[in-house]
ZALOFI-865321 format. One record per atom (N, C-alpha, C, O): x, y, z. Coordinates in steps of 0.02 Angstrom, whole numbers, plus 32768, in hexadecimal, padded with zeros to 4 digits. Example, Ala and Ser with C-alpha at 12.3 -4.5 7.8 and 13.67 -1.06 7.14 Angstrom:
82947EE48186/82677F1F8186/82947F5B8186/82C87F5A81A7/82827F908162/82AC7FCB8165/82858002818A/829E80398192/
This chain:
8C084A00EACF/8C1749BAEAE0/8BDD499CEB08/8BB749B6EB30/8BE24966EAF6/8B914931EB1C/8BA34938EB58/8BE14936EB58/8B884940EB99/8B8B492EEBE6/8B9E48E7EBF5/8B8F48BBEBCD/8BBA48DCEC26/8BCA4899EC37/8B8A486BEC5B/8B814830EC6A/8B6748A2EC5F/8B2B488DEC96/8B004862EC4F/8AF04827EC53/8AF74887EC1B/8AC6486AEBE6/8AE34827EBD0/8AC147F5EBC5/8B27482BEBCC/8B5247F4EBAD/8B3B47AFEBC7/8B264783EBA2/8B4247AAEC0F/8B37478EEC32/8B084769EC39/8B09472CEC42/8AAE47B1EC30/8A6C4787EC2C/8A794760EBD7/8A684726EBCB/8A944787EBAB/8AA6474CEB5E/8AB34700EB8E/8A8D46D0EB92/8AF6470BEBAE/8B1946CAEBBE/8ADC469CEBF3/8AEA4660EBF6/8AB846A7EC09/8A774687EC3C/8A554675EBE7/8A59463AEBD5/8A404694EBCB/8A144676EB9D/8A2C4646EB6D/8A06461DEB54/8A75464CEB5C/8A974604EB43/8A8F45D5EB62/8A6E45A6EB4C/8AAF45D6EBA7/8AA94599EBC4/8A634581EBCC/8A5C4544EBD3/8A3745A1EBCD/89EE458BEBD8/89D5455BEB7C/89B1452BEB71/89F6457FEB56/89F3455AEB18/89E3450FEB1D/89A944FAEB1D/8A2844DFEB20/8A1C44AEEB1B/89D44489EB4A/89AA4461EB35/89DA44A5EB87/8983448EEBAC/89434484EB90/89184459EB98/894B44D3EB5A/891344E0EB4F/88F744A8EAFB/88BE449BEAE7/89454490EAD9/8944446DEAA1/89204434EAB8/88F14417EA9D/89434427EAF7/893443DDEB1A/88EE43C2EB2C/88D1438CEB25/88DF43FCEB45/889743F6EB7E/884E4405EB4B/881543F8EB5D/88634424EB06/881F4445EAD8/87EC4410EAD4/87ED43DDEAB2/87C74422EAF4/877A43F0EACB/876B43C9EB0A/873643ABEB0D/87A043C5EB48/879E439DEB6E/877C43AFEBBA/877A43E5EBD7/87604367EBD3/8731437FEC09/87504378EC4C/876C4342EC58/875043B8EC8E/878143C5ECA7/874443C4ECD3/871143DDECBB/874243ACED0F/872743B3ED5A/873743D9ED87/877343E1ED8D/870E43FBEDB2/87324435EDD3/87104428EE0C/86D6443EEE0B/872643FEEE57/86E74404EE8F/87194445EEAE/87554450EEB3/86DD4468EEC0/86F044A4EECD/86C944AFEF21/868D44B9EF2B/86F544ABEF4C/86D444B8EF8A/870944DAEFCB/873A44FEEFBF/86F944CAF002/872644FCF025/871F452EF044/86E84546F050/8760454BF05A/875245B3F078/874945D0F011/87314607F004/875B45ADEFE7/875645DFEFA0/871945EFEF8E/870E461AEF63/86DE45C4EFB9/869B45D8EFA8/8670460EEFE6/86384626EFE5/86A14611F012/86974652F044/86A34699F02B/867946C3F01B/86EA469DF02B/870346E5F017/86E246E4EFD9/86DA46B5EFB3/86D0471CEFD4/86A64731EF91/86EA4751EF4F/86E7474DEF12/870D4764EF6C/8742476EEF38/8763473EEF1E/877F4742EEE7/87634715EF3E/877E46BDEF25/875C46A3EF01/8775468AEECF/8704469CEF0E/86F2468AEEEE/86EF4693EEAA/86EC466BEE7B/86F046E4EEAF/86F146FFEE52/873146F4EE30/873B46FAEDF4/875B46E2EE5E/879446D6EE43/879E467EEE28/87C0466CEDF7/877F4658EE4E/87934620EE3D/87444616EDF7/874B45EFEDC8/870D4637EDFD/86E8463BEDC1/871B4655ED80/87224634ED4D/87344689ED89/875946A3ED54/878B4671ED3C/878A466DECFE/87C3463EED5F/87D04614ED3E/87AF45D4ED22/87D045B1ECFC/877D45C6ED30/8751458FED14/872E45A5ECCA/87294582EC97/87104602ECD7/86FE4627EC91/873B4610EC5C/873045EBEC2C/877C462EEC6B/87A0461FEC56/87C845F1EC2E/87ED45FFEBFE/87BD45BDEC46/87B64564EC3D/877F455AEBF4/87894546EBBB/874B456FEC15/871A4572EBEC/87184593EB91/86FF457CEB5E/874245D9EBA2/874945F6EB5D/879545F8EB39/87A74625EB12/87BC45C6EB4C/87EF45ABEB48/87DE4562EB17/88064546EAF2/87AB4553EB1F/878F450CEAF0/878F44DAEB32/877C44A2EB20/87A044DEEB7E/878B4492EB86/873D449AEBA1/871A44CDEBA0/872D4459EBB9/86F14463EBD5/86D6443EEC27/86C34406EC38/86E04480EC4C/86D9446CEC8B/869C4454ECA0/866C4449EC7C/86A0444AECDF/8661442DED01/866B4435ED54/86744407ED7B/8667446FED60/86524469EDAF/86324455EDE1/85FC4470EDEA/8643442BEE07/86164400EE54/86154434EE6E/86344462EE54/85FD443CEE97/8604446AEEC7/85E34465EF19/85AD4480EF20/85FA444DEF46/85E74445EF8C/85C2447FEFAD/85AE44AAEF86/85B74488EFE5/859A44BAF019/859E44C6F063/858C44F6F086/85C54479F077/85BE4463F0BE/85CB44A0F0F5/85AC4495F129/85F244DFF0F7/85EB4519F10E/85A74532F10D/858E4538F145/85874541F0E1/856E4561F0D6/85174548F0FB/84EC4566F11C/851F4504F0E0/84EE44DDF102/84ED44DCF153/84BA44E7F173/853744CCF174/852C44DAF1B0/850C4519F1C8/84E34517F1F7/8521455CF1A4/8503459EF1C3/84C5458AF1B3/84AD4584F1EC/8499457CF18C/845B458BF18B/8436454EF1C3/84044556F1E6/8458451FF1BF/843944EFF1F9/8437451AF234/84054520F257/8478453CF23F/845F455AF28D/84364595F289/841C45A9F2BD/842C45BDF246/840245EFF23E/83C145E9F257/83A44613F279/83A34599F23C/83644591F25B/83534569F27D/831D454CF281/83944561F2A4/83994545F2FB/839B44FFF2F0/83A744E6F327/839544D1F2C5/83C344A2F2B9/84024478F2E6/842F44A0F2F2/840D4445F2FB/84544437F31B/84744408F2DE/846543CFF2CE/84974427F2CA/84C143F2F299/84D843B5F2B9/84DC43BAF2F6/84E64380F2A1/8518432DF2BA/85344314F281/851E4314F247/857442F7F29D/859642ECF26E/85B3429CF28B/85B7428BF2C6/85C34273F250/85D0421DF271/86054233F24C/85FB425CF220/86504216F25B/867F4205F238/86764249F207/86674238F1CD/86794277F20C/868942C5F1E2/864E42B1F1BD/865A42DBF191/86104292F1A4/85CA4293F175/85A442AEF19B/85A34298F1D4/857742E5F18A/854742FBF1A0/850642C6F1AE/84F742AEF178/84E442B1F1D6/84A14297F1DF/847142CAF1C8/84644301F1DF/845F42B0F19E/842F42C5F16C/83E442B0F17A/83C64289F155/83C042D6F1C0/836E42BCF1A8/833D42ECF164/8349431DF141/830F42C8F16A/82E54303F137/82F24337F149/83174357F125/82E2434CF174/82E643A7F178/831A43B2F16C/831C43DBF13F/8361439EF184/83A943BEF173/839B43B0F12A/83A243DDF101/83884374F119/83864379F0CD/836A43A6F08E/838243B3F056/834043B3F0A4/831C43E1F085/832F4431F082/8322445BF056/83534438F0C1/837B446DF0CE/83BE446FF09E/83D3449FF07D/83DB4429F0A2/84104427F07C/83FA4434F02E/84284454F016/83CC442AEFFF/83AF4419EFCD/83BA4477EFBC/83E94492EF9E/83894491EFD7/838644D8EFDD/83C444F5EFDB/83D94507EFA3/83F14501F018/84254526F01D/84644508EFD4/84894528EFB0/845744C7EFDA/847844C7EF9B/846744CDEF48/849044BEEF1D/842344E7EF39/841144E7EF0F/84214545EF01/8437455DEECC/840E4570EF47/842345B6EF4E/845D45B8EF27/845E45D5EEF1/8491459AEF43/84F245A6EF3C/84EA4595EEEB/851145B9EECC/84C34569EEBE/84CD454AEE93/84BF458DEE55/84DA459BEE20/847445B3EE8E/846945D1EE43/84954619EE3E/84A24632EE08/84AC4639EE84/84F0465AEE9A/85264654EE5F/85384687EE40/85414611EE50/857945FEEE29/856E4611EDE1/8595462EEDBB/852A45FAEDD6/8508460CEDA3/850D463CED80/85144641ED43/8509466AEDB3/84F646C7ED9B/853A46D9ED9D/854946FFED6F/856D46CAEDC5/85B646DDEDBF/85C246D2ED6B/85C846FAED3D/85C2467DED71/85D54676ED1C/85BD46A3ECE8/85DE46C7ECC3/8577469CECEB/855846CCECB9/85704729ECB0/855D4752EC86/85A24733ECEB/85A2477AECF7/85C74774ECCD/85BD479DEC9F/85F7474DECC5/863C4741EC7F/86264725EC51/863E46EEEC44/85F6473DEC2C/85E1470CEBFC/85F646DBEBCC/860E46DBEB93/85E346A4EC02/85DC4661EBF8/85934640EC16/857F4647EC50/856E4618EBDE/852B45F3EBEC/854945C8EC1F/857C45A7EC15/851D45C8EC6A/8528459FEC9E/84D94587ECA4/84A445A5EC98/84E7453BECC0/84A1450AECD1/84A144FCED13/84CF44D7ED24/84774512ED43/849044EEED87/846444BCED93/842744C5ED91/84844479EDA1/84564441ED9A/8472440FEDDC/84A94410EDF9/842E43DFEDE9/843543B1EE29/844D4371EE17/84404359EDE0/846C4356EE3E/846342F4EE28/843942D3EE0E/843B429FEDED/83F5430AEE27/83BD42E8EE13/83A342DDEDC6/838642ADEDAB/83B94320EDAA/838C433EED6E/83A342F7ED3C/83D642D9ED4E/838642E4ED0D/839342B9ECE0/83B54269ED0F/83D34238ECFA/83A0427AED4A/83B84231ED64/83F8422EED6B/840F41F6ED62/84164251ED76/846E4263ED6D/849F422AEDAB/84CA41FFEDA2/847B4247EDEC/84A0421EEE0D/846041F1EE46/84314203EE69/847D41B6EE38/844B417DEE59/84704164EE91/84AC4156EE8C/8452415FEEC3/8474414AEEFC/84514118EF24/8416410BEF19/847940F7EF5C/847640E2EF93/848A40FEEFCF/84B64128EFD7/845940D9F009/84694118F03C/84B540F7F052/84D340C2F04C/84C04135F06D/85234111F096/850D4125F0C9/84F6415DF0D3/851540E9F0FE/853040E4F126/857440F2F138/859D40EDF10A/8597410FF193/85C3411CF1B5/85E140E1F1EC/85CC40DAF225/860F40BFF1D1/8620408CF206/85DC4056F22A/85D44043F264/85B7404CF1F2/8589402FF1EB/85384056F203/8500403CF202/854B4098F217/852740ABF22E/84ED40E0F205/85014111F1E6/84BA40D3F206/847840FBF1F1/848E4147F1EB/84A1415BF222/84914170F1C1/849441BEF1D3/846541DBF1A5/84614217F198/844141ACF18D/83F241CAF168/840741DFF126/842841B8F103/83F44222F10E/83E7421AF0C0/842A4235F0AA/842A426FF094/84644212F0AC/84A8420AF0A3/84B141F0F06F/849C41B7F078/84CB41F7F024/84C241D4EFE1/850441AAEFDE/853741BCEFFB/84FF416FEFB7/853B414AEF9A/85324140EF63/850D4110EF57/854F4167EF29/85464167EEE3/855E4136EECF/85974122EEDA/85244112EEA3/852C40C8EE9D/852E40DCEE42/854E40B3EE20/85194103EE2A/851340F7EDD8/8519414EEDC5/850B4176EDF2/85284160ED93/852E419DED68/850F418EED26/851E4160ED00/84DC41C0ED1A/84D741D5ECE6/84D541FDECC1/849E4218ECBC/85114219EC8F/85304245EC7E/85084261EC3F/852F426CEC11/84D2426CEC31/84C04282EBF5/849C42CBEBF0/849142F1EBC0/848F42D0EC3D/846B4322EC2F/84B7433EEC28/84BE4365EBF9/84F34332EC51/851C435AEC43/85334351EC07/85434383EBE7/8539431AEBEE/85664323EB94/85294363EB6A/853B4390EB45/84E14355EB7E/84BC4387EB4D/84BE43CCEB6A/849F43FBEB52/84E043CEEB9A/84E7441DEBB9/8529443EEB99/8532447AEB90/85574408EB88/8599441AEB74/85994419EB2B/85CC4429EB0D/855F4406EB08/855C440BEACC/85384434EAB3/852A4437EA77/8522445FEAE7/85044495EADC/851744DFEAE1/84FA4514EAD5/855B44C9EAFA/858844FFEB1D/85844506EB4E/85B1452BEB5F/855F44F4EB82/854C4505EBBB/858844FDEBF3/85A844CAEBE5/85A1451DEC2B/85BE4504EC55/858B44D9EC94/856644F7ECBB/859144A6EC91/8575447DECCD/8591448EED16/85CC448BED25/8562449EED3A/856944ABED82/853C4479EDC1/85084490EDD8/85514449EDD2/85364415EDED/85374422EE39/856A443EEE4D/85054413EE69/84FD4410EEAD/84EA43B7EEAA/84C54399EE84/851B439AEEEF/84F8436BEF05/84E04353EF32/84F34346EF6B/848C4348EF01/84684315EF2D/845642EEEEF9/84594307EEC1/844142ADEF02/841A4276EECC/83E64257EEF6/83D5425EEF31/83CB4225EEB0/838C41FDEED4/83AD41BDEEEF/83EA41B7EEEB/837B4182EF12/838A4146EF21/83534122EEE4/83304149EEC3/834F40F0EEDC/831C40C6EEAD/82CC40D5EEB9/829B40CAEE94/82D140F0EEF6/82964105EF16/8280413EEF1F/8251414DEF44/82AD4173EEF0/82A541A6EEDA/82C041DBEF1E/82E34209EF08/82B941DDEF53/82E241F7EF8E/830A4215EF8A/833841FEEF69/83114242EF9D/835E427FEFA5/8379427BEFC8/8368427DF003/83CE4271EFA7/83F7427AEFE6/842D4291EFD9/843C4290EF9E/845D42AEF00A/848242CFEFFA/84D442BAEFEE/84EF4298F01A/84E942C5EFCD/853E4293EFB9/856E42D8EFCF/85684315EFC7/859742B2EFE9/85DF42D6EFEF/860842FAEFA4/861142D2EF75/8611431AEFA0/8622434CEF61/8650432BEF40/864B430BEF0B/86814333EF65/86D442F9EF4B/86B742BCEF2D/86B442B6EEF0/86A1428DEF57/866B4251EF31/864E4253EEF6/864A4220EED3/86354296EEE2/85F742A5EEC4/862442B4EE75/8614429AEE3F/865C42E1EE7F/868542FFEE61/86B442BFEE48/86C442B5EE0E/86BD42ACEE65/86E54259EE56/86AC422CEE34/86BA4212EDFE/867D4223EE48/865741F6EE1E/863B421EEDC8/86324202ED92/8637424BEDD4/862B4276ED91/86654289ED5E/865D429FED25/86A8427CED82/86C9427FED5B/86DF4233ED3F/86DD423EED02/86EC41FFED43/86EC41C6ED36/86BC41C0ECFE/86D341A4ECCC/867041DAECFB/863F41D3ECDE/864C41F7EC8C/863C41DCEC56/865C4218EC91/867F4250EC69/86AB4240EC4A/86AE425FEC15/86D94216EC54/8728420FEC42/874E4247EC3D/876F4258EC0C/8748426BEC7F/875B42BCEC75/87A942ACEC7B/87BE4281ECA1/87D042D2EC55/880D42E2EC4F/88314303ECA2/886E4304ECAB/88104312ECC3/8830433CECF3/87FD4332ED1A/87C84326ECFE/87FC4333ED78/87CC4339ED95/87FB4369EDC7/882D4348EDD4/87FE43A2EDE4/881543CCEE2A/87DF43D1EE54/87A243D1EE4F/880D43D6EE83/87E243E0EED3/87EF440DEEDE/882B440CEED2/87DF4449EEF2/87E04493EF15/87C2447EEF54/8789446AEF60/8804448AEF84/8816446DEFD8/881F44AFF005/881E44E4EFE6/882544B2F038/885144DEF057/888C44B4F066/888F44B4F0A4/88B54497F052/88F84478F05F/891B448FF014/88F6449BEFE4/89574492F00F/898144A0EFE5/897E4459EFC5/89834468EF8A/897C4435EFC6/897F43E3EFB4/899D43ACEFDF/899843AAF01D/89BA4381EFBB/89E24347EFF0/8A1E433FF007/8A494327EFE2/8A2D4351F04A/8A65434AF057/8A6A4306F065/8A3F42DCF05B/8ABD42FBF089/8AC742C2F08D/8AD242BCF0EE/8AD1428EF117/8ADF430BF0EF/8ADE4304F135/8AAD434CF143/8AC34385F14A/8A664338F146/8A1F4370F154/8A4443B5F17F/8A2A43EDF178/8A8643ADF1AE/8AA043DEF1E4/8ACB4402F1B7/8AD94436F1D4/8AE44400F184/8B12440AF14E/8B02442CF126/8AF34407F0F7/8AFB4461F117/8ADB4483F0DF/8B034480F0A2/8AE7448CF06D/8B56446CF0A4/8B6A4451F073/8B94441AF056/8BC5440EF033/8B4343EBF094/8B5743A8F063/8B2A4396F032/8B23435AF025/8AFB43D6F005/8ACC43D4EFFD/8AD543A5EFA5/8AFA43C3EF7D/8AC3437CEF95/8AC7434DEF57/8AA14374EF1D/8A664384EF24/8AD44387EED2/8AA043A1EE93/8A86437CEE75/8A5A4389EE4D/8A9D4341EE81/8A89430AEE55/8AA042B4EE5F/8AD64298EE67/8A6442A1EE5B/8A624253EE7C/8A414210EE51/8A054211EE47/8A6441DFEE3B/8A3641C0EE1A/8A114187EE46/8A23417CEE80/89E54167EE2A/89AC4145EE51/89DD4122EE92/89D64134EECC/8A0040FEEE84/8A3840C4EE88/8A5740F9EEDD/8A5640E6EF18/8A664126EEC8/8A8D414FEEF6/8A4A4170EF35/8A534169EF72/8A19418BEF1E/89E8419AEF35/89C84159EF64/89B0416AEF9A/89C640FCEF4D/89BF40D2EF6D/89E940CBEFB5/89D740C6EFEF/8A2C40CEEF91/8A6540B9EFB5/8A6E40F6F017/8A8740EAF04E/8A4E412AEFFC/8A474163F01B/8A0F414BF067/8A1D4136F09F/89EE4152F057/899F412CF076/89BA40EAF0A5/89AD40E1F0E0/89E840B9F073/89F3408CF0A6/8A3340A0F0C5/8A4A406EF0DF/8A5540CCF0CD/8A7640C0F0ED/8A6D410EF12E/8A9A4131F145/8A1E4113F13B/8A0B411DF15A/8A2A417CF165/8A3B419CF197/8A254190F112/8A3441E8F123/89F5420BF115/89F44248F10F/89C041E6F111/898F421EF0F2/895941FCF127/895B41C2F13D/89354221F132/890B423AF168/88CB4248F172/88AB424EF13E/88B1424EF19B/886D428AF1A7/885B42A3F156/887A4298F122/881842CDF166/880442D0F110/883242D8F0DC/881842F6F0AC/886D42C9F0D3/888842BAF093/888A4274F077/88A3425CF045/886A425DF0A3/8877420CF08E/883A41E0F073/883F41A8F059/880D41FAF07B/87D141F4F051/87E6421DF00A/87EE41FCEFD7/87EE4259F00A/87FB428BEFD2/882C425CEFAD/88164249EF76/88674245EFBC/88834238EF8A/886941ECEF74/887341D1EF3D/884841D4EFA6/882F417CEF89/8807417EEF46/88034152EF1B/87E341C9EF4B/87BA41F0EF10/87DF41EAEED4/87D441C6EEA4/881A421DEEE1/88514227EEA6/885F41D9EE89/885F41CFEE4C/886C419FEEBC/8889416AEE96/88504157EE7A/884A4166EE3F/8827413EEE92/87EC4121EE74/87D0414BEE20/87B5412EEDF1/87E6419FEE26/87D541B1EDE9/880041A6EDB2/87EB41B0ED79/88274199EDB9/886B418AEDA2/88794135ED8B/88A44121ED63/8849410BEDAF/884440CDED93/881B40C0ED6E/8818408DED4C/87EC40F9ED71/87BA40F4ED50/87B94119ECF7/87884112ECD2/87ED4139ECE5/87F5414CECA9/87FB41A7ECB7/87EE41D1EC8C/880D41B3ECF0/8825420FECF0/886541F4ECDB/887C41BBECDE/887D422DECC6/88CF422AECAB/88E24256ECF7/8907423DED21/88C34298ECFE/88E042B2ED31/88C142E1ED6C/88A74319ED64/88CA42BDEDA8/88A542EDEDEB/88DF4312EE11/89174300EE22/88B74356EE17/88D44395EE37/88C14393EE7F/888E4370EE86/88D943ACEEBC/88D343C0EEEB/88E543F6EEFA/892243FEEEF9/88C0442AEF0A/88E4447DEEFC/88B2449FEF2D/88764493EF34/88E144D2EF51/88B844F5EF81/88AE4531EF70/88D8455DEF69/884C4537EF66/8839455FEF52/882B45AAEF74/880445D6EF62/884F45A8EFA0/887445F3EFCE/88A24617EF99/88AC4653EFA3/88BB45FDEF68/88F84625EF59/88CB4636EF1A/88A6460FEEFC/88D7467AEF0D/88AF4687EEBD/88C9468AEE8B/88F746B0EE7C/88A34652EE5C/88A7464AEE17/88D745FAEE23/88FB45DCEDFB/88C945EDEE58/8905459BEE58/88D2456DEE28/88EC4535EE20/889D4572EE0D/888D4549EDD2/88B84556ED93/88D14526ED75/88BF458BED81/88E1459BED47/8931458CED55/8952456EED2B/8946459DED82/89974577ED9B/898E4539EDA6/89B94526ED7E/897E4513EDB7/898744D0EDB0/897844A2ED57/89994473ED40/893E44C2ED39/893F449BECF5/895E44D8ECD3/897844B3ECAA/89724514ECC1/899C452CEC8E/89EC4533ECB2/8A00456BECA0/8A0E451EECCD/8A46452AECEA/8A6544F0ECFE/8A4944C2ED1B/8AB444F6ECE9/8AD044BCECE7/8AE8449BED2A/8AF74460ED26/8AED44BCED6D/8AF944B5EDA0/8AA944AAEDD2/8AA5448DEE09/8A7444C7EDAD/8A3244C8EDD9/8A2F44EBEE1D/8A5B4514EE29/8A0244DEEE48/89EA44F9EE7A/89CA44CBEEBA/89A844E0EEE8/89E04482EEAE/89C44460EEDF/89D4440DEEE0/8A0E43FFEEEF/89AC43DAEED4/89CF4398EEC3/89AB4386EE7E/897943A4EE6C/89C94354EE5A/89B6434BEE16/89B942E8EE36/89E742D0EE58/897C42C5EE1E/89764282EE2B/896D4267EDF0/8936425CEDD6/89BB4257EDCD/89AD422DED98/89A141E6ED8E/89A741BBEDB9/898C41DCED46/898E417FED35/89D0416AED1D/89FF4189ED03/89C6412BED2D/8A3B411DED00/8A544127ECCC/8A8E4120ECB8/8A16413FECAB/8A2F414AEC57/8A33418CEC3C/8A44419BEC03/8A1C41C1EC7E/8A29420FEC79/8A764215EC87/8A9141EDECAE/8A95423FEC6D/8ADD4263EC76/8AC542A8EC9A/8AA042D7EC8B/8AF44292ECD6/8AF342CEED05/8B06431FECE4/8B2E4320ECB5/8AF34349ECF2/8B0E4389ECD8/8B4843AFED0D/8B6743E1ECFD/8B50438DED4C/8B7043C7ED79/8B9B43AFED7C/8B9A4372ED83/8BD043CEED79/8C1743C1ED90/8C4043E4EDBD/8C414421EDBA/8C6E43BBEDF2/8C7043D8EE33/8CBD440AEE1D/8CD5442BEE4B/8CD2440CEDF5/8D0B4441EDC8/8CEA4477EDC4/8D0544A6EDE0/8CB14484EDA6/8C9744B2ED85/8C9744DBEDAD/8C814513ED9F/
């Protein structure tokens, strides 16, 4: 007689069925940042579901941040980090530092992918002019080579994806003046997906997603549409960095995503539970014309 244990992985791969009918051919965003790019077992783990993604038919595209990682090396070579309103002040030298340490992590990701063979590209804002910016300012304030992605241009990645390639993006871009600077990941990840008309954009957080009360671990929301996600914000439940993060989600979402994830990339394999599973692993930010999948019976 079959084990119940095998039965079971059958019954995970049904339900993953309809996802995978849904999502084929389609371009899925992944900013991937956090403690999941510390622990090294996380990391291979949250690579393995993106491989995954990948030889499944859709076609991902990973952002990928560093701001950990950047801090250690700032103080490595005695460096004092500053920060305005949570943005790093960015002079040349941090910049250049930043350029580096994130170009390291990029080609890191790289070699993970490739260990599962899958063709990975690790590429900048810059390469093909990808992401063009302006500097941002902090509450009007100067914090130097700080980017505000003003334009996308999406074509090295369509020829990377038409090549098979998995795209692996770090951001920094130019200004008109050719200048480097460095963009916030979420930003970066949000503006590239819009560009794209990607079907899906997730955030890999250390938060489980959105609650309604942050002290509550279960008032935590699976699913929200824009409308509800607005209504949320004003009536003053969302907070400290989630409230940029999700202004992201709406804005990608007005912009032609069908659907943004928020999922904390502490738990392993919560990429693959949240898009193959009917309950998920975190918050789902739909448009009004998506039908929710979760039901509070189930």
């Amino acid at each position: 007689m079959v084990q119940q244990k095998y039965l079971d992985r059958a019954e995970v791969l049904i339900e993953a069925l309809p996802y995978i009918q849904r999502f084929n051919r389609k371009i899925i965003v992944i900013k991937y940042g956090g403690s999941a790019m510390l622990d090294a077992e996380l990391k291979k783990k949250v690579i393995q579901d993106v491989v995954l993604l990948k030889l499944v038919g859709f076609k991902p595209i990973i952002v990928h941040g560093g701001g950990k990682e950047i801090s250690r090396w700032v103080g490595k070579v005695g460096m004092e980090p500053h920060f305005v309103n949570g943005l790093r002040v960015t002079d040349e030298d941090t910049m250049e530092l930043v350029e580096m340490v994130l170009g390291k992590v990029n080609k890191e990701l790289v070699t993970l992918v490739q260990s599962l063979g899958v063709k990975a590209a690790g590429i900048s804002g810059k390469d093909g002019g990808m992401l063009q910016v302006s500097r941002k300012l902090s509450g009007g304030e100067n914090i130097g080579y700080v980017g505000q992605v003003e334009q996308v241009d999406p074509k090295v990645l369509y020829d990377l994806l038409e090549k098979d390639f998995l795209p692996i993006v770090f951001p920094v871009g130019m200004d008109a003046a050719f200048k480097t600077y460095n963009i916030n990941a979420d930003d970066a990840a949000c503006a590239i997906a819009k560009a794209v008309n990607a079907e899906k954009l997730a955030f890999l957080t250390d938060i489980d997603g959105v609650y309604k009360d942050p002290a509550d671990p279960a008032t935590i929301i699976p699913e929200l549409y824009v409308s509800e996600a607005e209504q949320l914000i004003k009536d003053g439940y969302i907070g400290g960095g989630m409230l940029p993060k999700l202004n992201n989600c709406i804005d990608a979402i007005q912009n032609g995503v069908s659907r943004v994830h928020i999922l904390d990339g502490r738990i392993p394999h919560s990429v693959l539970l949240e898009i193959f599973t009917d309950k998920g692993a975190g918050t789902a930010i739909l448009c009004e014309r998506e039908a929710k999948y979760y039901h509070e019976e189930d």
